[in-house]
C-alpha positions in Angstrom: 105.4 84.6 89.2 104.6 86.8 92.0 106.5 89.6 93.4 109.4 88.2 95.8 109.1 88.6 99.4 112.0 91.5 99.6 110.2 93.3 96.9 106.7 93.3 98.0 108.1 94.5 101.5 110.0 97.0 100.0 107.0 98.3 98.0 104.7 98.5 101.0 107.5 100.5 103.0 107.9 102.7 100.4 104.0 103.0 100.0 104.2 103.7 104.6 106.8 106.3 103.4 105.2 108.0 100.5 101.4 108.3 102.5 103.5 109.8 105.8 105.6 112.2 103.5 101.8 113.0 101.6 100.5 113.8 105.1 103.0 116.4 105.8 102.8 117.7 102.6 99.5 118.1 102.5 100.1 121.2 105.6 102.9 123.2 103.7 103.1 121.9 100.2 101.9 123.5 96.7 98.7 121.4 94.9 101.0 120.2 92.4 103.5 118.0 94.7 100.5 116.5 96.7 98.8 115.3 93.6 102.2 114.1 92.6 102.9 112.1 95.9 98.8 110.3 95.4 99.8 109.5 92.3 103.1 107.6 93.1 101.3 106.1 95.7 98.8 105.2 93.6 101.2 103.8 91.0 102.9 101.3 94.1 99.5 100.2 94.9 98.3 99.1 91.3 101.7 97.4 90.7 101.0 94.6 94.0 97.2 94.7 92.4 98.4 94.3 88.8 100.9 91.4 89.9 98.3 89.1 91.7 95.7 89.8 88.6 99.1 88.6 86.6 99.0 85.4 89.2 96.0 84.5 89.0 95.6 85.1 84.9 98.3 82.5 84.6 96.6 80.0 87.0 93.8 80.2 84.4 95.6 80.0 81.8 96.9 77.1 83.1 94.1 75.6 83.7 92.4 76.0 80.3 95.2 74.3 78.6 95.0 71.2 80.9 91.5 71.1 80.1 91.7 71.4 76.2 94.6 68.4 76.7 92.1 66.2 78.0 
């Protein structure tokens, strides 16, 4: 089941947000908060990744199943 329309646009504005709020950091902030803000960053980009591996895992699945029916 992939990620719903309102959520995976939500995910990539809060993505926009967190790389434009890393940028400023990145002037004024200590180490510590910059590494944080990759890392959430990081963490919303792996969820859309880990979704569509999700998606296509079950089309396999799927798939394989039909197969072993036949």
């Amino acid at each position: 089941m992939a990620l719903s329309k309102q959520v995976e646009e939500s995910l990539k504005a809060a993505e926009t947000n967190l790389r434009e709020a890393l940028a400023f950091a990145a002037r004024s902030e200590r180490p510590f908060l910059i590494r944080e803000l990759g890392a959430l960053i990081a963490s919303v980009e792996n969820l859309m990744n880990v979704d569509e591996m999700f998606d296509r895992l079950d089309v396999a699945i799927d798939t394989a199943k039909k197969k072993e029916e036949e």
